[in-house]
C-alpha positions in Angstrom: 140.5 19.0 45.2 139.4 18.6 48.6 139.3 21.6 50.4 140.5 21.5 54.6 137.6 22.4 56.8 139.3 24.6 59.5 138.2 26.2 62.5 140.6 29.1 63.7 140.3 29.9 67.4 141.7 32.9 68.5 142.7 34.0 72.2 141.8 37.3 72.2 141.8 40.4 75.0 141.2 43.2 72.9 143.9 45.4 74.0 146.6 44.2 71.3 148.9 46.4 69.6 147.5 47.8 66.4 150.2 46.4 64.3 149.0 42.9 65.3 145.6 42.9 63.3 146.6 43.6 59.8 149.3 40.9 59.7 147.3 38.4 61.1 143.9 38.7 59.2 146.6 38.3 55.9 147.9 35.6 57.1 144.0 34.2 57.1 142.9 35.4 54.4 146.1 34.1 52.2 145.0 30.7 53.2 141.3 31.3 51.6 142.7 32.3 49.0 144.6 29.4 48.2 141.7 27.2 47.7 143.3 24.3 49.3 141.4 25.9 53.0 137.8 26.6 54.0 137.9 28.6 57.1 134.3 27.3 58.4 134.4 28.9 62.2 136.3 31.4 63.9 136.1 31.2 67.3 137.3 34.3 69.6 138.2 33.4 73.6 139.1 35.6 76.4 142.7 36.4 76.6 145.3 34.1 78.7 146.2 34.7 82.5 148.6 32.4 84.4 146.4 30.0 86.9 148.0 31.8 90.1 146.9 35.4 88.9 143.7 34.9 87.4 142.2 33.8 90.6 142.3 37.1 91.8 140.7 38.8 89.2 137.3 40.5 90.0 134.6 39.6 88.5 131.7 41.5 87.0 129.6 38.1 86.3 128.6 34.9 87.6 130.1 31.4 86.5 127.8 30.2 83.9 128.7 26.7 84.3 127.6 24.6 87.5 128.6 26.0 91.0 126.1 24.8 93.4 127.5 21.8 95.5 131.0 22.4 94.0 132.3 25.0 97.3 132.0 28.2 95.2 129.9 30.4 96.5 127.7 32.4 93.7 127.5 35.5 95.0 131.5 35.5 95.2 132.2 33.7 92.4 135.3 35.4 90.3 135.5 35.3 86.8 138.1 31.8 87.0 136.3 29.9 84.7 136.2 32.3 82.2 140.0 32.2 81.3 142.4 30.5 78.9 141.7 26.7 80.1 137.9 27.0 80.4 137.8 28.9 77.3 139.8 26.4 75.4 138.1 23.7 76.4 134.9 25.3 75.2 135.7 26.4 72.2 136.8 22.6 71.9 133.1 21.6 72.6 131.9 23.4 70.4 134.6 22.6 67.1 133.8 18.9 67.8 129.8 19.6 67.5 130.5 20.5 63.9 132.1 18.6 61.2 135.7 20.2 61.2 138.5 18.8 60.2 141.4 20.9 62.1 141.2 23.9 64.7 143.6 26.4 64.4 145.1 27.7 67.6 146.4 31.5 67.5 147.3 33.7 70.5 146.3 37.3 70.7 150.1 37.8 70.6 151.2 35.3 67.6 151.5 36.4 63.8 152.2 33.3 62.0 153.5 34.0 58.8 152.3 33.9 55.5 151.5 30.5 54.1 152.0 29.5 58.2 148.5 27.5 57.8 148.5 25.6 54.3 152.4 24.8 55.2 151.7 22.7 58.5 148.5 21.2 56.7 150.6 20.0 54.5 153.1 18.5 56.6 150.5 15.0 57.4 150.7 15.6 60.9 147.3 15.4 63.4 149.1 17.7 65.9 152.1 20.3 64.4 152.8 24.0 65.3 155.0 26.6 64.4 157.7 28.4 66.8 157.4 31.5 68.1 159.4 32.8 70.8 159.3 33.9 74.5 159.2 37.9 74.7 162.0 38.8 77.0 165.0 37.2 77.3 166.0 34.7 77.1 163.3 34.6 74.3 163.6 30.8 74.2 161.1 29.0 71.7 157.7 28.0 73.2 158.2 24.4 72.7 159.5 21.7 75.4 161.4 18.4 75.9 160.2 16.9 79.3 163.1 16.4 81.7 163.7 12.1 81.6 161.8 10.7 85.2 160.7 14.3 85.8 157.4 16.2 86.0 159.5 19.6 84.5 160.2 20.9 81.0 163.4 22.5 79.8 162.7 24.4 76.3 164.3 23.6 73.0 167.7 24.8 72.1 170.1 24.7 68.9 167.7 22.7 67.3 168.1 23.1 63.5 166.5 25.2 61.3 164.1 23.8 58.7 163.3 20.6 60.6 160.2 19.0 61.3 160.8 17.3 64.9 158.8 15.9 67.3 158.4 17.5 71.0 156.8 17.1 74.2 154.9 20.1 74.4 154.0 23.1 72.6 152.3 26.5 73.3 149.3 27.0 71.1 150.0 30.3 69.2 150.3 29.3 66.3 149.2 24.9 66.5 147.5 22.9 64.3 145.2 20.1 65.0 143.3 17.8 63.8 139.6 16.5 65.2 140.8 12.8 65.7 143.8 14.1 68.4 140.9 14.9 70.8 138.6 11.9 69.8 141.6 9.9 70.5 141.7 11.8 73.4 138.1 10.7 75.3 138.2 7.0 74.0 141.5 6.6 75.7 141.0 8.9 79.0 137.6 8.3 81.4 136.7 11.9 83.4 136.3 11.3 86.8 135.4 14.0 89.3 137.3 15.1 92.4 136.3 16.1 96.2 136.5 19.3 95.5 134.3 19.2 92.2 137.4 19.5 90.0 137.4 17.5 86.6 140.9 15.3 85.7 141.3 12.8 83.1 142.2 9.3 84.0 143.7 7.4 81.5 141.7 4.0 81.1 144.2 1.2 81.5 145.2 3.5 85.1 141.7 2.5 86.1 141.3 -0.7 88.2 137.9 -1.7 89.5 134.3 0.1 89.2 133.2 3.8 89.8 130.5 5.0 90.9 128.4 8.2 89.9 128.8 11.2 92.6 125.4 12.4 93.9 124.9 14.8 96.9 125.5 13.6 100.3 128.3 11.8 99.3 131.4 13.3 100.8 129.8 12.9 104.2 130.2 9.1 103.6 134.0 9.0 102.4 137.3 9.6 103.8 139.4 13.2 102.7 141.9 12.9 100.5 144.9 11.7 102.7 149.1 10.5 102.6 149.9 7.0 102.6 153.8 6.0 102.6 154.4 8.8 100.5 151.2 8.3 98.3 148.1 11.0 98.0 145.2 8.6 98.4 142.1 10.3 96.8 138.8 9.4 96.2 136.9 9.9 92.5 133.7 9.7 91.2 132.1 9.8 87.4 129.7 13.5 87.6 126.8 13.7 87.9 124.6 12.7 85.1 123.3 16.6 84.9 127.1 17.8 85.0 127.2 19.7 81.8 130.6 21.0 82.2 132.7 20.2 78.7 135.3 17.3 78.5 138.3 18.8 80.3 141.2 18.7 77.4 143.0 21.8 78.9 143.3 22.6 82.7 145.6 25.4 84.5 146.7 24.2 88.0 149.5 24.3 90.7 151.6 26.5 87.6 151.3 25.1 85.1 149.9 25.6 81.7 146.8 24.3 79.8 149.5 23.0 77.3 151.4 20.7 78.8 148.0 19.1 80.4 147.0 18.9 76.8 150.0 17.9 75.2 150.6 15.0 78.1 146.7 13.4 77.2 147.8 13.8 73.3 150.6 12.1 73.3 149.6 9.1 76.0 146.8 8.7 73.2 149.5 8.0 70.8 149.4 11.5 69.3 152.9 13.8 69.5 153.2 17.1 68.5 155.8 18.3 65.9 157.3 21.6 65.8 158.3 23.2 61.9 161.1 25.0 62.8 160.6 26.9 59.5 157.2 28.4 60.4 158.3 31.2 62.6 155.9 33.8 64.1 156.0 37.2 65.5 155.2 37.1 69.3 153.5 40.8 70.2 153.7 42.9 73.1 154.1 46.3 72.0 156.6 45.3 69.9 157.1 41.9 68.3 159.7 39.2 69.5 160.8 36.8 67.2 163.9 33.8 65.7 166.4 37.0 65.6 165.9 37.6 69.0 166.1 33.8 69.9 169.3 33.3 67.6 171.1 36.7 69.3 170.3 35.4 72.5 171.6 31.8 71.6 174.6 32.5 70.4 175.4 34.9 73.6 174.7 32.0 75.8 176.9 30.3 73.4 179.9 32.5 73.7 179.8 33.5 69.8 179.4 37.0 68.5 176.2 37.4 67.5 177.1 39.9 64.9 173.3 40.6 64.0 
């Protein structure tokens, strides 16, 4: 029997509750056990902040990735690449420099349950995840249908339970997926970088004519980015050839999560991810959330007694 070659990567503060560890690394080592898993890498990040406060943390280092000519000053830099998105995306680099077959995404405040990981490989799907739940009411799941001709999500609701269904975004507590989602990724996306030294995915059959390759000087020859009958005109460039920053799979910006950027490239590449309403995790503060919350708070919106 061929054994999965997983790496787990872990987003992880170090200030969880107690109670989180022990359920967790049995949820890890059950899937060891199995034989049917080979846990090859585990790969701890820093913990999650949302975009808009994480730019005001302080920093007690520099950025270790490429500031000079970008507008970041060293001296002042603040610790913003070193959060969820950055992190992510390195930890990305570095599963797809080994021979992995699947990277397993858990949040410092996610138990999935036992069997969580040999369950959703065995579903045959390149991107799946299990539920877990928002924290405070209205503890909705963390998984999302895109509004129809709208950038905004609305999360799932009296969906049934033990279904395998398809989404338009997930978080990535408890997500599997597998290597070829992200190599489908960079053949079908080109990274082009912006004025203000920003990376963005362009997705290749959105490109029409030829870019060039940004070298210094060159935003004293072109035009700012600018309106045009209600269209933002910018200008883009490939990086430089000694840009070493990784390929940009998650990003935070104006709100909004690393996941949906992620989820939108995965599924434009022909990739959607799944939810297994079965697999459902513990979501930790101090104390865990989880379906019972979701299904009291449900059936209150509903109008029924929840009787639980």
């Amino acid at each position: 029997m061929t054994r999965a070659k997983v790496d787990v990567a872990v987003a992880c503060a170090g200030m969880q509750s107690p109670d989180w560890w022990s359920p967790w690394a049995a949820m890890l080592l059950e899937a060891q056990k199995t034989g049917e898993v080979d846990i090859v890498h585990l790969w701890a990040l820093q913990s999650a902040l949302p975009d808009h406060n994480k730019n005001h943390c302080i920093s007690d280092s520099l950025n270790p990735t490429k500031t000079e000519g970008q507008g970041i000053a060293p001296d002042t830099e603040k610790r913003r690449n070193d959060k969820t998105d950055a992190n992510r995306v390195e930890i990305t680099r570095r599963f797809l420099e080994f021979d992995s077959d699947w990277i397993f995404w858990v949040d410092d405040d996610t138990v999935p349950p036992l069997g969580a990981l040999t369950h959703l490989l065995s579903l045959g799907r390149d991107f799946v995840a299990g539920l877990y739940y928002y924290n405070k009411p209205p503890h909705n799941p963390i998984a999302y249908i895109r509004r129809e001709g709208s950038p905004y999500y609305d999360p799932i609701w009296n969906f049934p339970y033990g279904t395998l269904m398809p989404v338009d975004s997930v978080g990535m507590g408890c997500t599997l997926i597998h290597r070829s989602v992200y190599e489908r990724i960079m053949q079908n996306f080109t990274v082009v970088m912006r004025p203000n030294g920003s990376l963005a995915p362009i997705r290749n059959d959105l490109i029409t004519g030829e870019l060039t390759q940004f070298k210094e000087g060159t935003l004293a020859e072109v035009p700012q980015p600018r309106i045009e009958n209600g269209n933002m005109v910018i200008p883009v460039w490939t990086p430089e050839v000694d840009d070493n920053r990784p390929w940009p799979f998650y990003a935070m910006e104006y709100g909004r999560t690393e996941d949906h950027h992620f989820c939108e490239m995965a599924i434009q590449s022909g990739a959607r991810p799944y939810i297994d309403s079965t697999v459902n995790c513990q979501h930790w503060k101090m104390k865990p959330a989880d379906r019972l919350n979701y299904k009291r708070e449900w059936m209150s919106r509903e109008g029924i007694n929840p009787g639980i």
